[in-house]
Backbone bond lengths (Angstrom), bond angles and torsions (degrees), N, CA, C in turn:
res aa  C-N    CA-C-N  psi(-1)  N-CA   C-N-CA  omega(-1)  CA-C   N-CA-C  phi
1 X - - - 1.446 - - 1.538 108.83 -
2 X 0.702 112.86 137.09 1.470 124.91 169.97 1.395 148.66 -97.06
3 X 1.328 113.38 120.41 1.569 93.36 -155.34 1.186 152.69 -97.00
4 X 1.447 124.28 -158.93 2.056 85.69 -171.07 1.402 134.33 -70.47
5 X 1.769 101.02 -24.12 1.479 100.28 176.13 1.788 105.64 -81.59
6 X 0.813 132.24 -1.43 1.458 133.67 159.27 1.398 119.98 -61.22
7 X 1.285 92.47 -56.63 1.602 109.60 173.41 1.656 127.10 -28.11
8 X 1.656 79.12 -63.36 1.477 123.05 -164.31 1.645 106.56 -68.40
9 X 1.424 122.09 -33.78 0.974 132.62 168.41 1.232 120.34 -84.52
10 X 1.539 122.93 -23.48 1.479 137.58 163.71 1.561 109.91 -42.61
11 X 1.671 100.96 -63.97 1.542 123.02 -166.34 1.547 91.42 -66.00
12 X 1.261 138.60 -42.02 1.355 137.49 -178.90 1.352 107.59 -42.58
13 X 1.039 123.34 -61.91 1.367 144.40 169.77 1.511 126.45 -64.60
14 X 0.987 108.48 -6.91 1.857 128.15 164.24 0.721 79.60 -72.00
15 X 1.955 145.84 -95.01 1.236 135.01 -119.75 1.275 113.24 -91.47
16 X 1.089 106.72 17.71 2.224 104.03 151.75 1.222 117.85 -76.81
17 X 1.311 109.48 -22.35 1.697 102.98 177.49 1.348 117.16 -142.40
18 X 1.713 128.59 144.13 1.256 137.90 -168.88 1.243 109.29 -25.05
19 X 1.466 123.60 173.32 1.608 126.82 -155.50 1.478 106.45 -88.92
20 X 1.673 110.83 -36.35 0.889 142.62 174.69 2.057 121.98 -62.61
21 X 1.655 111.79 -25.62 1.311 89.51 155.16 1.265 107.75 -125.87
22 X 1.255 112.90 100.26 1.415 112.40 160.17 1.524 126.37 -73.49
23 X 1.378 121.85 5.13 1.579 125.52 161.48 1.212 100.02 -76.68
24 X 1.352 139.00 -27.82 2.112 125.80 166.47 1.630 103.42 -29.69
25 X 1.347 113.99 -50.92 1.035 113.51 -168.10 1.600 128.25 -84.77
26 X 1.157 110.62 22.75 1.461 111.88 -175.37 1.632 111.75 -61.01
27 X 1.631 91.33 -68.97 1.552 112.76 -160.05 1.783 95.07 -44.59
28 X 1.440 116.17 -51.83 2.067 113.14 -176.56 1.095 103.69 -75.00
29 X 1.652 153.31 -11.31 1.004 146.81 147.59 1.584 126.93 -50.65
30 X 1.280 105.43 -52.83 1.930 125.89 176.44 1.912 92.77 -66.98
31 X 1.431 129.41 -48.48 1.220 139.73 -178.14 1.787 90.85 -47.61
32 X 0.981 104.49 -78.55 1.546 127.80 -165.77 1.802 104.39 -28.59
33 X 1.916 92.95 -65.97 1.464 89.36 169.58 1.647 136.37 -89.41
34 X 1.484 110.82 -1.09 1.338 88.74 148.28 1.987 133.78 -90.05
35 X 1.283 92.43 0.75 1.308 85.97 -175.33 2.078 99.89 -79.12
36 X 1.589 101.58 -30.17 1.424 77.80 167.33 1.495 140.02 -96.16
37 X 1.622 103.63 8.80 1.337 122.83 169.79 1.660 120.17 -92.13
38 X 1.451 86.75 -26.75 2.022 89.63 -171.62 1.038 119.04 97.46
39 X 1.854 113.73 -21.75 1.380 102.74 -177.77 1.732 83.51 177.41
40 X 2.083 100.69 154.73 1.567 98.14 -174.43 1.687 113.84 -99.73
41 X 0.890 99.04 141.28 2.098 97.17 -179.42 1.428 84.67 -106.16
42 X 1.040 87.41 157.20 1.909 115.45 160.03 1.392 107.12 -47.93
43 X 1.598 124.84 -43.31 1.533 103.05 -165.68 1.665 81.62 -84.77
44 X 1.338 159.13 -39.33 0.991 155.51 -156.39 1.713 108.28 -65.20
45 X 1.268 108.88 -46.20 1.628 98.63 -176.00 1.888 92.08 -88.18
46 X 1.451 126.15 -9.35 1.586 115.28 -178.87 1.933 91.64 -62.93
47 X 1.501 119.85 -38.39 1.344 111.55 -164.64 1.356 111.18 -72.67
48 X 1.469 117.64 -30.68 1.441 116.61 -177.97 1.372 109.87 -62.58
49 X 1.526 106.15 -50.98 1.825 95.05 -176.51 1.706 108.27 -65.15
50 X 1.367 129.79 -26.67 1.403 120.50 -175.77 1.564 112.18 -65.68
51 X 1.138 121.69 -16.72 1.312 132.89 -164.10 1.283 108.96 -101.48
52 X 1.532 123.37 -30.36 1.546 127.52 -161.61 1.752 72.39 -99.71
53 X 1.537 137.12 -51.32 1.409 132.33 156.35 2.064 69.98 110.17
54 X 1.334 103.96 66.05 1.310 98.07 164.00 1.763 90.91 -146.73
55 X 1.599 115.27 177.61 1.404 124.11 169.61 1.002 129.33 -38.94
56 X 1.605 140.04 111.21 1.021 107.21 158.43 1.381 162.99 -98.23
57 X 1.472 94.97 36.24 1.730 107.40 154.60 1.581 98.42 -99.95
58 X 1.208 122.16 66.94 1.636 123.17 177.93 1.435 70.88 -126.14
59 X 1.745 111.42 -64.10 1.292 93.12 -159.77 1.628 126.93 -89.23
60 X 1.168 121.41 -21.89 1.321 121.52 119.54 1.205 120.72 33.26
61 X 1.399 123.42 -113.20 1.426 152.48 135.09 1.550 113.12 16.35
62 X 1.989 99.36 -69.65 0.908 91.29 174.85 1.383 143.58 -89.11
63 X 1.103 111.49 -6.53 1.745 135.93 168.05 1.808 98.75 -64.03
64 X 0.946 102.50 -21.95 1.761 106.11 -152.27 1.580 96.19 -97.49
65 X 1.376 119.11 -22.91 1.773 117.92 -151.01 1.802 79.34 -111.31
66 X 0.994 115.02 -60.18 1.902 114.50 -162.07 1.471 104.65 -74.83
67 X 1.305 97.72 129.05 2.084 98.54 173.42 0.895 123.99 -86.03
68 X 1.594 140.84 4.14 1.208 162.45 164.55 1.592 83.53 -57.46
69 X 1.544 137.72 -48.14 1.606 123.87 -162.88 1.242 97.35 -102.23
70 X 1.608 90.89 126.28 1.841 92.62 164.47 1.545 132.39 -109.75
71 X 1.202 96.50 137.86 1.749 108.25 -162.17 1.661 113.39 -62.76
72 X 1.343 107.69 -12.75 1.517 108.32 -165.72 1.830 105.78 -164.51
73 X 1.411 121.11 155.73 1.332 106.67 -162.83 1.597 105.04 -83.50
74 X 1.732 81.69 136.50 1.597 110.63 150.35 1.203 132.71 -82.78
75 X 1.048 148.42 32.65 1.185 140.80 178.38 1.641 123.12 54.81
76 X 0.905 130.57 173.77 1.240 129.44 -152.80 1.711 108.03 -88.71
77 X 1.271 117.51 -35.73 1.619 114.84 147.13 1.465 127.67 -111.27
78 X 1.268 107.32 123.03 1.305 108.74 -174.81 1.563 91.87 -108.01
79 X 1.838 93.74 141.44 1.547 125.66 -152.96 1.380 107.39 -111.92
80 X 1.382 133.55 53.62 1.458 127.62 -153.04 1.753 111.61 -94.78
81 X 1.555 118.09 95.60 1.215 115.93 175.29 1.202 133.31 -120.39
82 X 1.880 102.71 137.51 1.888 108.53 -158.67 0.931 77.79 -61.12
83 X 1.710 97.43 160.97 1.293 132.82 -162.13 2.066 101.13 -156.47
84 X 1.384 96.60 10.77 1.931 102.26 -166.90 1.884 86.34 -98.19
85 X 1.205 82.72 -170.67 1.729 105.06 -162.82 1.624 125.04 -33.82
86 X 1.609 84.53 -48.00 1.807 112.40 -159.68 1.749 92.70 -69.47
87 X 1.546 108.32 -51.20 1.587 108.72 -156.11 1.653 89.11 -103.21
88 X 1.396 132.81 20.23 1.523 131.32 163.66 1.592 104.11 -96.03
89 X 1.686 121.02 -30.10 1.256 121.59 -176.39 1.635 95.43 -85.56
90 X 1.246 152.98 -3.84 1.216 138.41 -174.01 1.312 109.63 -125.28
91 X 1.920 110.74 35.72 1.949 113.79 -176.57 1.613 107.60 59.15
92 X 1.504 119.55 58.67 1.421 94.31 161.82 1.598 108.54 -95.01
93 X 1.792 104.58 -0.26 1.574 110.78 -166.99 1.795 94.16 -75.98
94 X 2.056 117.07 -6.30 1.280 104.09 -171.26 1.221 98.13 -103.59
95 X 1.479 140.07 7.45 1.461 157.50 179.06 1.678 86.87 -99.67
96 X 0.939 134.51 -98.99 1.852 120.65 173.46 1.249 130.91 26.54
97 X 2.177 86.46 -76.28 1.358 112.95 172.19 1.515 130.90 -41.57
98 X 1.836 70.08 -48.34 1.973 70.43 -178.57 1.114 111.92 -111.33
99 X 1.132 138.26 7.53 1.539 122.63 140.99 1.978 133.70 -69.67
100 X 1.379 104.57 -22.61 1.468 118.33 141.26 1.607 113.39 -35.62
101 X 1.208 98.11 -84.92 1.676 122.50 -174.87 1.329 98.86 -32.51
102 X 1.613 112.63 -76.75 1.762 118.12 -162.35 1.357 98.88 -68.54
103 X 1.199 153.74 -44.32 1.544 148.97 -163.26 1.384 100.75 -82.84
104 X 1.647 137.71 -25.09 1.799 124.88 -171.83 1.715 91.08 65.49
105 X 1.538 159.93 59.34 1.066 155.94 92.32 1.467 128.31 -111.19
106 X 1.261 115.20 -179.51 1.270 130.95 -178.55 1.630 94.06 -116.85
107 X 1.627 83.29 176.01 1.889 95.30 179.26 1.415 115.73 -70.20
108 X 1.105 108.05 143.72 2.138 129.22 -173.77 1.718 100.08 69.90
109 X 1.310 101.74 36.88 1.506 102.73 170.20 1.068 135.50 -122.15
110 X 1.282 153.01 143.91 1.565 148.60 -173.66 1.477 110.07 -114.30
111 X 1.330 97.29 124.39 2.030 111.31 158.56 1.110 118.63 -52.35
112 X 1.136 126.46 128.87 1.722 152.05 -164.73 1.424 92.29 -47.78
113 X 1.244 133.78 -22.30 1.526 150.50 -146.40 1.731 84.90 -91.85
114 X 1.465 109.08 -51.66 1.178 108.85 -144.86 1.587 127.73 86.34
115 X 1.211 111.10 10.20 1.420 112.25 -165.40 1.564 118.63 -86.76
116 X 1.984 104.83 -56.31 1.157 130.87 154.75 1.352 159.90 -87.31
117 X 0.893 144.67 120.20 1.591 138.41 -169.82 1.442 117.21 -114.40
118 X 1.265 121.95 132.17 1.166 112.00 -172.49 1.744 100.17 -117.19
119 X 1.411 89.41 140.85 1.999 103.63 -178.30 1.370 131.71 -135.98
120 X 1.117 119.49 120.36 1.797 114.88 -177.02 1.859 105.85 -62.28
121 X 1.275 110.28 128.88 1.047 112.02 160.76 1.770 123.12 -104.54
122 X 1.500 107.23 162.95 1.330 106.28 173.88 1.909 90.56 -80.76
123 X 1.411 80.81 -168.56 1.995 108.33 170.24 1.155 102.18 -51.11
124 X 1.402 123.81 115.30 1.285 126.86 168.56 2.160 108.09 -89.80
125 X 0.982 108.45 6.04 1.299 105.54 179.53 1.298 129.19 85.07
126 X 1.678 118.59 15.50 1.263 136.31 -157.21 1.320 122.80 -142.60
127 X 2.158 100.94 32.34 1.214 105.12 -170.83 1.336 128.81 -43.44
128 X 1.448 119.70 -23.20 1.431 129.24 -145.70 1.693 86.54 -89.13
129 X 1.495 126.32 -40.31 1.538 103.65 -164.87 1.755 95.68 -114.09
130 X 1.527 109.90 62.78 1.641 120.58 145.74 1.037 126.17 -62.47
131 X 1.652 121.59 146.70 1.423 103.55 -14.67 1.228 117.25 -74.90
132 X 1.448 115.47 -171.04 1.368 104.52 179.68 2.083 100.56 -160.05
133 X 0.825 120.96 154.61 1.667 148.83 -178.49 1.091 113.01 -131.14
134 X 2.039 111.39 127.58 1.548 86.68 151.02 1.298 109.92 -122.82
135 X 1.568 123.40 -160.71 1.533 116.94 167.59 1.464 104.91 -153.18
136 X 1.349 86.08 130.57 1.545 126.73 162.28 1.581 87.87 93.19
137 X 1.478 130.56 33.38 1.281 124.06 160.12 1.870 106.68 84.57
138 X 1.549 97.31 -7.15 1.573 88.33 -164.93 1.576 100.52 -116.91
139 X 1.793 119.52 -42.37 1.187 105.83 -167.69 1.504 111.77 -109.21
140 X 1.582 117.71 128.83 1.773 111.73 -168.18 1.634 86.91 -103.77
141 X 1.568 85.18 162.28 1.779 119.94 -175.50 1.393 94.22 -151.26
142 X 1.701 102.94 126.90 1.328 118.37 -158.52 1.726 86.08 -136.68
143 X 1.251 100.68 170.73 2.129 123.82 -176.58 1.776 89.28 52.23
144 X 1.398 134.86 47.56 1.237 117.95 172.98 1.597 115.79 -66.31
145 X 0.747 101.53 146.58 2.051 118.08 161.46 1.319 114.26 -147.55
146 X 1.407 118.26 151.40 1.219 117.20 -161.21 1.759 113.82 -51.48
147 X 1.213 122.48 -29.26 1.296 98.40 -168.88 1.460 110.09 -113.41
148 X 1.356 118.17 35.25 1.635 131.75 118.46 1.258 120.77 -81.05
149 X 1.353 140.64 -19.75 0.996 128.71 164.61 1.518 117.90 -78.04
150 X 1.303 118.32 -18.99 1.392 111.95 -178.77 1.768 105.72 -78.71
151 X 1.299 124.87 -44.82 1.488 140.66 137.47 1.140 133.05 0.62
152 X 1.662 100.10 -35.80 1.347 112.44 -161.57 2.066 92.51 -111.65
153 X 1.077 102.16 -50.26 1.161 104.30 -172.40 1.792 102.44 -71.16
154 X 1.173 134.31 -34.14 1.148 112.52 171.59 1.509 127.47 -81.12
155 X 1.240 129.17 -8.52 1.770 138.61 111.79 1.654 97.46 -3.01
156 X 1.043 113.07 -103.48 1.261 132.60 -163.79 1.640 99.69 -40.10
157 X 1.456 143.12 -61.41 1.365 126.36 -179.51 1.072 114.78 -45.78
């Protein structure tokens, strides 16, 4: 079930587009509720499509195709760093390293803590400030080296 400020922000987002497609609104709907769940379950995206009153392998699909949605919990910061051309030519494989190292996981994994997750991302669109990470899908950190990343993550505790 879903709740009211979800809702409320759902219907916000209805009225960007005709009455008639309410699948426009999937992708900020699924956004909406994982940012207040942390992460999407099956019954969670079953409520989004009952509500937008579209398929639900519409939404499905789309929870399933974009990595921005996650299928299962991440932990309370999720650590998502490109890992493609732009931020592979500027050591993000030495940002990796040491985010492996300092966190005790690998990628699609969670700290015993539960706190962190660490994730390969594609191109986030921000070749110019490689490498770069963001977390929780919302806030990017770009020119990383390890001891902004250590900086950053102890921020975050």
């Amino acid at each position: 079930m879903l709740s009211p400020q979800a809702i409320e922000k759902i219907d916000y987002e209805l009225t960007k587009y005709p009455a008639d497609q309410r699948i426009a609104a999937v992708m900020s709907a699924l956004r909406i509720v994982q940012t207040e769940r942390g992460w999407l379950s099956k019954e969670s995206i079953t409520d989004v499509a009952q509500y937008l009153r579209i398929p639900e392998i519409a939404a499905l699909e789309v929870a399933g195709f974009y990595n921005m949605y996650d299928l299962s919990p991440v932990g309370q910061y999720k650590i998502t760093v490109c890992t493609n051309i732009s931020c592979m030519l500027r050591d993000s494989d030495e940002i990796v390293d040491h985010l492996k190292e300092k966190l005790g996981v690998g990628f699609n994994e969670v700290t015993a803590d539960g706190k962190f997750c660490l994730k390969e991302g594609e191109c986030m669109g921000a070749c110019g400030g490689a490498p770069l990470m963001t977390v929780n899908n919302h806030t990017m950190h770009e020119f990383l080296t390890p001891e902004k990343v250590d900086a950053i993550l102890e921020e975050l505790k």
